[in-house]
MIZAZA-412174 format. One line per field, with one value per residue: residue in one letter; x, y, z of N, C-alpha, C, O, CB in turn; residue number from 0. Coordinates in Angstrom, 2 decimals, padded with zeros to 5 digits, always signed. Glycine has a CB too. Layout:
BEGIN
residuo: [a | ...]
n_x: [X | ...]
n_y: [Y | ...]
n_z: [Z | ...]
ca_x: [X | ...]
ca_y: [Y | ...]
ca_z: [Z | ...]
c_x: [X | ...]
c_y: [Y | ...]
c_z: [Z | ...]
o_x: [X | ...]
o_y: [Y | ...]
o_z: [Z | ...]
cb_x: [X | ...]
cb_y: [Y | ...]
cb_z: [Z | ...]
num: [NUM | ...]
***
This chain:
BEGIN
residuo: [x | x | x | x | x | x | x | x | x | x | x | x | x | x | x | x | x | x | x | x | x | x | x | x | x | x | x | x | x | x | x | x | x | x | x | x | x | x | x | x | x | x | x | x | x | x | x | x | x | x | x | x | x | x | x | x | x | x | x | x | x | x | x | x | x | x | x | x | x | x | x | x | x | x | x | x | x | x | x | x | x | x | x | x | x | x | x | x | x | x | x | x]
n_x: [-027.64 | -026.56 | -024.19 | -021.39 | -019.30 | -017.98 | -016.38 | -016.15 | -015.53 | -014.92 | -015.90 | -016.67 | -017.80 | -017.47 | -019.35 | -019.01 | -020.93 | -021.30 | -019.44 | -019.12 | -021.30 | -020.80 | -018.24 | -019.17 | -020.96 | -021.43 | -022.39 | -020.73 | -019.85 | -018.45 | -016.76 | -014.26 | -014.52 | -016.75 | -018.36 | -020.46 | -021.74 | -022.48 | -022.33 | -022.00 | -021.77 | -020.69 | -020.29 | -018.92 | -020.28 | -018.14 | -018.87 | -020.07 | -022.65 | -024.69 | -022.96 | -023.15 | -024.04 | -023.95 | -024.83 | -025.67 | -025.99 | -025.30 | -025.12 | -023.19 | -021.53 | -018.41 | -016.40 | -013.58 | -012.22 | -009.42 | -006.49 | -005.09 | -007.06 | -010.30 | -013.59 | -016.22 | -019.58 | -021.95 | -024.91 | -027.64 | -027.64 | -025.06 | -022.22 | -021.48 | -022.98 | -025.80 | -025.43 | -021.98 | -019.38 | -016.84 | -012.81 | -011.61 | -008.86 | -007.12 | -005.93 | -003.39]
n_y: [-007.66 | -004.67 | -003.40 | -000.72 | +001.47 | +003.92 | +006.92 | +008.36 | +011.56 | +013.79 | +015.49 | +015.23 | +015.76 | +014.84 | +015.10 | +014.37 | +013.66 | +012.36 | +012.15 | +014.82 | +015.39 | +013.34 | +014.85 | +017.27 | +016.99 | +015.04 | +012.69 | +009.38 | +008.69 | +006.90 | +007.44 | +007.52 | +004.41 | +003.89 | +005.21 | +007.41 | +008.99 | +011.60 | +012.06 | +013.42 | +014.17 | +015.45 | +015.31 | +014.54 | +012.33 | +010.83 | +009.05 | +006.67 | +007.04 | +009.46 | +012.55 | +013.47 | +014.77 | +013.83 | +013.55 | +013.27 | +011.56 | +010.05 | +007.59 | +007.02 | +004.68 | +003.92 | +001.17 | +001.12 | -001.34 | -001.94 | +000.41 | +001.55 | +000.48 | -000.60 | -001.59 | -000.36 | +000.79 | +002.23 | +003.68 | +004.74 | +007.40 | +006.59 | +007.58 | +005.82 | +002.82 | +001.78 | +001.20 | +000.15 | -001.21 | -001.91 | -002.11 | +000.33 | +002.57 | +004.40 | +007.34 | +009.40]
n_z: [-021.55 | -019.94 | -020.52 | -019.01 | -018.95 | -016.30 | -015.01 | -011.71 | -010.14 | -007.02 | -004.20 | -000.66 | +002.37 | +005.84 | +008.95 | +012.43 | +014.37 | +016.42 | +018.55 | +018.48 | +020.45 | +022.50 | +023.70 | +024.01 | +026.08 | +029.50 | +029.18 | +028.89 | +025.57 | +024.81 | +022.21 | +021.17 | +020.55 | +018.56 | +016.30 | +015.02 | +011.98 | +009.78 | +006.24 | +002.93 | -000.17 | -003.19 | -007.13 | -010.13 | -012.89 | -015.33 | -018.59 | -020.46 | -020.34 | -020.75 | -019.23 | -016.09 | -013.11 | -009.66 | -006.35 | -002.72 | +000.28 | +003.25 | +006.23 | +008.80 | +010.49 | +012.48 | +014.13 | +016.55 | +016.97 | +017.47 | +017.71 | +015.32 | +013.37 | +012.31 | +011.69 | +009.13 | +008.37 | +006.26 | +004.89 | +002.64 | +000.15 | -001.22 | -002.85 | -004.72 | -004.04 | -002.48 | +000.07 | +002.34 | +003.13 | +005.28 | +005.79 | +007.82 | +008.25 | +010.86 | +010.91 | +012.35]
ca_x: [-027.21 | -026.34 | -022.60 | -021.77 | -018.22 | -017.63 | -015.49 | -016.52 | -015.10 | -015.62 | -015.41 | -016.75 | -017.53 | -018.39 | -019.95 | -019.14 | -021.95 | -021.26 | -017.58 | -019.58 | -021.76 | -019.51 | -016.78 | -019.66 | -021.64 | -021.22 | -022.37 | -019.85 | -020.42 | -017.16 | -016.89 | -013.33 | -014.26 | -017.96 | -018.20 | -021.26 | -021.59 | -023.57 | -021.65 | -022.31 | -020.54 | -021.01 | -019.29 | -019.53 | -019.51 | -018.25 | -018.61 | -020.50 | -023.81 | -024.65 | -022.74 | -024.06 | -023.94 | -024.12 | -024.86 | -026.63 | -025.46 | -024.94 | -025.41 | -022.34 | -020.65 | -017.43 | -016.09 | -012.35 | -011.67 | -007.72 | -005.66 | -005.51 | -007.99 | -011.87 | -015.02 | -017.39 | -020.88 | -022.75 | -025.99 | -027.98 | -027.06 | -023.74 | -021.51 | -021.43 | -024.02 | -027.07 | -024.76 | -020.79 | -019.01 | -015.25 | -011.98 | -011.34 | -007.92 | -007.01 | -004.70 | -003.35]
ca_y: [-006.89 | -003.22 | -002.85 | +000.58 | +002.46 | +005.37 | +007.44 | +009.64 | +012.13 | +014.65 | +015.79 | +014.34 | +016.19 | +014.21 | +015.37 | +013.54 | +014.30 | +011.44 | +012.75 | +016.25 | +015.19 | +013.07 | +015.96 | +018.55 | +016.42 | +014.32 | +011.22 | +008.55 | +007.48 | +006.30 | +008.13 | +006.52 | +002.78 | +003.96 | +006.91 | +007.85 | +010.21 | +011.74 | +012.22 | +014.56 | +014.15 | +016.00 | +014.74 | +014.62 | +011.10 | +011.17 | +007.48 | +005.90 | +007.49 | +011.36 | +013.03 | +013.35 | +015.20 | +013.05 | +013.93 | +012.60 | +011.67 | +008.70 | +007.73 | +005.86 | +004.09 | +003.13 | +000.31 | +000.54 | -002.43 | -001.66 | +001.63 | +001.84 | -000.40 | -000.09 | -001.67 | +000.57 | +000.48 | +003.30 | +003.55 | +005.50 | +007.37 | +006.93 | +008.07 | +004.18 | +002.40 | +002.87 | +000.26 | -000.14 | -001.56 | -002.24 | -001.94 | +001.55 | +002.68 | +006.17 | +008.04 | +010.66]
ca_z: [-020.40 | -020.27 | -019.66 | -019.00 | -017.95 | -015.68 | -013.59 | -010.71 | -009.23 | -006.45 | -002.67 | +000.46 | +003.98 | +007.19 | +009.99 | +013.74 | +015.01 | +018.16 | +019.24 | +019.37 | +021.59 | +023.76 | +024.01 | +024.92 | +027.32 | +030.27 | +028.89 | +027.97 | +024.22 | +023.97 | +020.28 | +020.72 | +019.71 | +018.51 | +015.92 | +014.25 | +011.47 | +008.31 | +005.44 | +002.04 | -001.23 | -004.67 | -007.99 | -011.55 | -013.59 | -016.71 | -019.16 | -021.96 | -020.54 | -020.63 | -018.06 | -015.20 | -011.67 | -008.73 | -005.34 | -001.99 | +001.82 | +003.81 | +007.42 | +008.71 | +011.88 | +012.31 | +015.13 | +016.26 | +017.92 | +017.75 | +017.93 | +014.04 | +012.47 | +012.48 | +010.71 | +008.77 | +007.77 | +005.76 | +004.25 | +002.23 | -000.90 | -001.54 | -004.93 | -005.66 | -003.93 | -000.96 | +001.15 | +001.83 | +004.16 | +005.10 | +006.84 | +007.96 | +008.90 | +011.43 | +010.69 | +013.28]
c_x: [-026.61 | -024.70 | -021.84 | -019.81 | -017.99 | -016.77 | -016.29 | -015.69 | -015.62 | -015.21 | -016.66 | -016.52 | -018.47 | -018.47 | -020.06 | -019.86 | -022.50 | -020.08 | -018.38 | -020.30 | -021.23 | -018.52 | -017.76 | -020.67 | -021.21 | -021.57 | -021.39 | -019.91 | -019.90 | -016.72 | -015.17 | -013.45 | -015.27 | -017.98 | -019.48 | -021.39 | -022.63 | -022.25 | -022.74 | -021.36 | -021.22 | -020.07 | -019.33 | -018.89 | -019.39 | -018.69 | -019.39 | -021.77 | -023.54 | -023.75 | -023.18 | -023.35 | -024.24 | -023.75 | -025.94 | -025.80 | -025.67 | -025.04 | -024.22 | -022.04 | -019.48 | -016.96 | -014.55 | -011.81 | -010.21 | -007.87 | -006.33 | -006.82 | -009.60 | -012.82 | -015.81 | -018.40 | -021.27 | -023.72 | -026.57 | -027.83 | -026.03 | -023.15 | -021.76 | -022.63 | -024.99 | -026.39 | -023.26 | -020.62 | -017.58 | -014.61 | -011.81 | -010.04 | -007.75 | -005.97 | -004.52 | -002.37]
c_y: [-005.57 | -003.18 | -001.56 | +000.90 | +003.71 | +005.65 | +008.24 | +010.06 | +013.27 | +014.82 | +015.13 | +015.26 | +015.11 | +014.88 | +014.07 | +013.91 | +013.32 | +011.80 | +014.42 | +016.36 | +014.62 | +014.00 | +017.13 | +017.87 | +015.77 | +013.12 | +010.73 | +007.57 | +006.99 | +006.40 | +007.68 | +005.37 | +003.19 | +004.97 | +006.79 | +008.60 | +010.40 | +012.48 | +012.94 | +014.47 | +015.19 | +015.57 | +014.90 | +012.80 | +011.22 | +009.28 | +007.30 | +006.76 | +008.89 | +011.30 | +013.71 | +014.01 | +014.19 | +014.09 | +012.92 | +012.58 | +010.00 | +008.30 | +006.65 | +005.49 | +003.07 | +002.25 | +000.52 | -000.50 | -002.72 | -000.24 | +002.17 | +001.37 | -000.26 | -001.25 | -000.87 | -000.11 | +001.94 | +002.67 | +004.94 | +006.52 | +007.83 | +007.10 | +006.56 | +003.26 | +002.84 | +002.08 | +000.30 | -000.20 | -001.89 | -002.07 | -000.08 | +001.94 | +004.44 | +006.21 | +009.53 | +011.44]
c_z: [-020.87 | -019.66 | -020.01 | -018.72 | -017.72 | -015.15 | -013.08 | -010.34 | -008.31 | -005.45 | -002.26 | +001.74 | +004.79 | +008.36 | +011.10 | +014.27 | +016.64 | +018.69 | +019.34 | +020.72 | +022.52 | +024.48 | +024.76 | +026.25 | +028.45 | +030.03 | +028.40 | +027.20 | +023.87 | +022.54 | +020.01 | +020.26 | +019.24 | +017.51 | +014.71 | +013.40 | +010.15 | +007.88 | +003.88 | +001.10 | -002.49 | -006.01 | -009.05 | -011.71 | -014.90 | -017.54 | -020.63 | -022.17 | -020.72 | -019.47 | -017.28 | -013.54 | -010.49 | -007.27 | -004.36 | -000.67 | +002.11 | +005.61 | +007.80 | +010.35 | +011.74 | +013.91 | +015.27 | +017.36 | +018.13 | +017.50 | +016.22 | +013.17 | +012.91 | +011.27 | +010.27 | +008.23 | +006.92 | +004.90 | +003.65 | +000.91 | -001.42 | -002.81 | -005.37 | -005.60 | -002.72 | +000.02 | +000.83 | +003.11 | +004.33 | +006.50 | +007.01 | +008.84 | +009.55 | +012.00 | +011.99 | +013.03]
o_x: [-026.22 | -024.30 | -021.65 | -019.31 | -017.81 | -016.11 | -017.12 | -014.76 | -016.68 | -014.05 | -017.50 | -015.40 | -019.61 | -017.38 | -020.79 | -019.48 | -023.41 | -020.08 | -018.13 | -020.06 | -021.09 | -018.11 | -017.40 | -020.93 | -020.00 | -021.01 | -020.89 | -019.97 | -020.12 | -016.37 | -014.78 | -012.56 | -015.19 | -017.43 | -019.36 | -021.05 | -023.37 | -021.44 | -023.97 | -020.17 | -022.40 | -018.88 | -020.10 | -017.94 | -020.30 | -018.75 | -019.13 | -022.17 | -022.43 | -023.68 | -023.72 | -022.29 | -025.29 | -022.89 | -026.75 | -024.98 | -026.06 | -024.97 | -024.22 | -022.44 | -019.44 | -017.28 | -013.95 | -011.13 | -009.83 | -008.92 | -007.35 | -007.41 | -009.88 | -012.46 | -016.42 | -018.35 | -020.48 | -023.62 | -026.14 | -028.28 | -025.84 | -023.73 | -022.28 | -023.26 | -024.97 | -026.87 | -022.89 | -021.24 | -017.06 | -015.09 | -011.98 | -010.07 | -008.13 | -005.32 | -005.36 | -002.21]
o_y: [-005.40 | -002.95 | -001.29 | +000.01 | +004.55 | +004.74 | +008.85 | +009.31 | +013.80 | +014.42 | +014.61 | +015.51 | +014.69 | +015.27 | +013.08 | +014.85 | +013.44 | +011.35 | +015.12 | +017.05 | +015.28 | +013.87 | +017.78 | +018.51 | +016.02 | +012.28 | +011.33 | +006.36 | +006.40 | +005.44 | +007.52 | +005.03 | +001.97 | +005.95 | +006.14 | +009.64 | +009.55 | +013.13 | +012.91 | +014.65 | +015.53 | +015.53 | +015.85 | +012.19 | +011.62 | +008.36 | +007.88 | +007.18 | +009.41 | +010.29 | +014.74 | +013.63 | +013.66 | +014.96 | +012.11 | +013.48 | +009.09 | +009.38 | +005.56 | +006.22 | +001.95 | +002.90 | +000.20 | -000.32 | -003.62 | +000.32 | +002.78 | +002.11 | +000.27 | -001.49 | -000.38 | -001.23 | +002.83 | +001.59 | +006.04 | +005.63 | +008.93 | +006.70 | +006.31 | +002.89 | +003.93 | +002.33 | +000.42 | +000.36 | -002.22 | -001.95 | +000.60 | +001.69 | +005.45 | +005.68 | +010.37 | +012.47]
o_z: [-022.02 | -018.52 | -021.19 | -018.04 | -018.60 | -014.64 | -013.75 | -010.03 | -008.65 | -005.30 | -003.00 | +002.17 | +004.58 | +008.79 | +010.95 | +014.98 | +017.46 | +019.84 | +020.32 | +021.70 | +023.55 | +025.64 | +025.74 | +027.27 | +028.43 | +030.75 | +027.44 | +027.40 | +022.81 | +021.86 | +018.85 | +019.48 | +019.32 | +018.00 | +013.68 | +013.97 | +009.67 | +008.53 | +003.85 | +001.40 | -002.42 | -005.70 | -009.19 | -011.21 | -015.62 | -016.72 | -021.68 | -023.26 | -020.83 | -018.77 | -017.69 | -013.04 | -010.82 | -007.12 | -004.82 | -000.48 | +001.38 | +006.20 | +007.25 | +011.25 | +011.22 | +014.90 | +014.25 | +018.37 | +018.87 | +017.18 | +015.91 | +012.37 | +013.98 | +010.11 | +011.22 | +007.72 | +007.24 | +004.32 | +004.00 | +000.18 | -001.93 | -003.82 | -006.46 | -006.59 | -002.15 | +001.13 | -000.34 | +004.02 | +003.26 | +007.63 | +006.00 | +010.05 | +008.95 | +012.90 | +012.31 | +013.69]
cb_x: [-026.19 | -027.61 | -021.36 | -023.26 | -017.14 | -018.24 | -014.05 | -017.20 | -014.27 | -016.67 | -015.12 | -015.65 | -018.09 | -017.92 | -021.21 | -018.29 | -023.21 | -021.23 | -015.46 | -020.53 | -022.56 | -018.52 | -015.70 | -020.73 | -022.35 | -021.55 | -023.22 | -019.18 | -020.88 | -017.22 | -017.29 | -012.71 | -014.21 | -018.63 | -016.19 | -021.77 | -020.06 | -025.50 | -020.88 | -022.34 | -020.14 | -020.90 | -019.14 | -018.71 | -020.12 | -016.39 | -019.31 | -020.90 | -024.74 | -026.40 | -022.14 | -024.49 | -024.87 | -023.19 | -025.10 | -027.11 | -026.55 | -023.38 | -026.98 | -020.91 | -021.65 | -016.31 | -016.55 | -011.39 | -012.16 | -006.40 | -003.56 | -004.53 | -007.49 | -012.00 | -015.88 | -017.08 | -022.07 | -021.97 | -026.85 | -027.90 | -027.59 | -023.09 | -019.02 | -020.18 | -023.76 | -029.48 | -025.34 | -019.98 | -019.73 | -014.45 | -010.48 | -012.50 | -006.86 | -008.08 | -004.82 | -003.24]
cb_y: [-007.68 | -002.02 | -003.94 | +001.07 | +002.36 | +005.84 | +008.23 | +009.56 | +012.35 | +014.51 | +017.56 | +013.12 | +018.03 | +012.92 | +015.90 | +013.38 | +014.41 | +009.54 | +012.62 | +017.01 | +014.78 | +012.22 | +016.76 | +019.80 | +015.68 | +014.69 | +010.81 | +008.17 | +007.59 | +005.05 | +010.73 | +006.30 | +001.07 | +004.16 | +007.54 | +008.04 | +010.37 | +012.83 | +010.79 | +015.92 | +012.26 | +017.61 | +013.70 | +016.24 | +009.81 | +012.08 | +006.21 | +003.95 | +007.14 | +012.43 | +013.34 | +011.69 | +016.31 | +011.69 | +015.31 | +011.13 | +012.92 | +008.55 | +007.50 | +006.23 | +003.29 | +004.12 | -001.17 | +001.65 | -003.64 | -002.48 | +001.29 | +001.50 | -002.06 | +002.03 | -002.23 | +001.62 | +000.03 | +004.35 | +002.89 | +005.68 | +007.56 | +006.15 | +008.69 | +003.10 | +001.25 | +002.58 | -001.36 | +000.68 | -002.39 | -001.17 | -002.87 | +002.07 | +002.10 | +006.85 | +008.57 | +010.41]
cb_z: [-019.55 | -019.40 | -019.94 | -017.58 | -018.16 | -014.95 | -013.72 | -009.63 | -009.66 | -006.39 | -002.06 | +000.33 | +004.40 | +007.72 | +009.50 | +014.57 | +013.70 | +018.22 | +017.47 | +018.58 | +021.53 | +023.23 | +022.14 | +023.78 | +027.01 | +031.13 | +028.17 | +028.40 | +023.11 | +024.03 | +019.99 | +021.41 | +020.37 | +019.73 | +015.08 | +014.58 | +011.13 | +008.29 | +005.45 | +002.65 | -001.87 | -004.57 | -008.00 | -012.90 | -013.42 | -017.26 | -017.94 | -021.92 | -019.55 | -020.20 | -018.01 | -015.29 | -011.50 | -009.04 | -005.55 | -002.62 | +003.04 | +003.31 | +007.81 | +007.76 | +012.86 | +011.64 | +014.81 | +016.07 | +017.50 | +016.62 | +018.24 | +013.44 | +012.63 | +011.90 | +011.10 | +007.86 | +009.06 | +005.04 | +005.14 | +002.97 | -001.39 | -001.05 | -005.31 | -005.06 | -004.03 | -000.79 | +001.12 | +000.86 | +004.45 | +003.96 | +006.46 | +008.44 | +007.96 | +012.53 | +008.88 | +014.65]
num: [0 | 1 | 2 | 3 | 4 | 5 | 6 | 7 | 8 | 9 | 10 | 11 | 12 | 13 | 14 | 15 | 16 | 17 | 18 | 19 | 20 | 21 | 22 | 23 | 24 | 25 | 26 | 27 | 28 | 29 | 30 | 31 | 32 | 33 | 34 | 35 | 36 | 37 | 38 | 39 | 40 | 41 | 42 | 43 | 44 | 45 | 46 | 47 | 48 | 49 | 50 | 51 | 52 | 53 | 54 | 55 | 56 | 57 | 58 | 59 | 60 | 61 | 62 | 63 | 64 | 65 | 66 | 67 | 68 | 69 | 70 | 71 | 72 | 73 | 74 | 75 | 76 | 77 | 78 | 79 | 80 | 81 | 82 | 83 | 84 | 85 | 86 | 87 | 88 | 89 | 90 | 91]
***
């Protein structure tokens, strides 16, 4: 087996691109419990291998079934993997 270690680091913009549309339309997408978005990172990893640039995007949705707390999903190609999923907390 190949066992490897890295770090990444980097930035991260997301784009709500369902709270835009809710806020400028008349439909109600409820982008309060519901929130769709595409996401965009860039990074460098440094580790054992060459170092290496990393980049790619992600397609995500988050659930908040309470005030603070939320479920996420994303897909696609993220700094770590093409899937991730979790708790998501919002902050105001």
């Amino acid at each position: 087996a190949n066992n490897t270690t890295s770090i990444s680091f980097g930035g991260r913009a997301n784009f709500n691109f369902w709270q835009l549309i809710d806020v400028n339309t008349d439909a109600d997408l409820a982008s309060d419990v519901v929130d769709f978005y595409l996401s965009a990172f860039l990074g460098w990893e440094i580790g054992d291998l060459p170092d290496r640039l990393r980049g790619g995007s992600t397609l995500g949705v988050k659930w908040w079934f309470s005030d603070p707390l939320g479920l996420m999903v994303e897909v696609g190609g993220g700094p770590v993997s093409y899937s991730d999923f979790g708790l998501a907390i919002r902050v105001r």
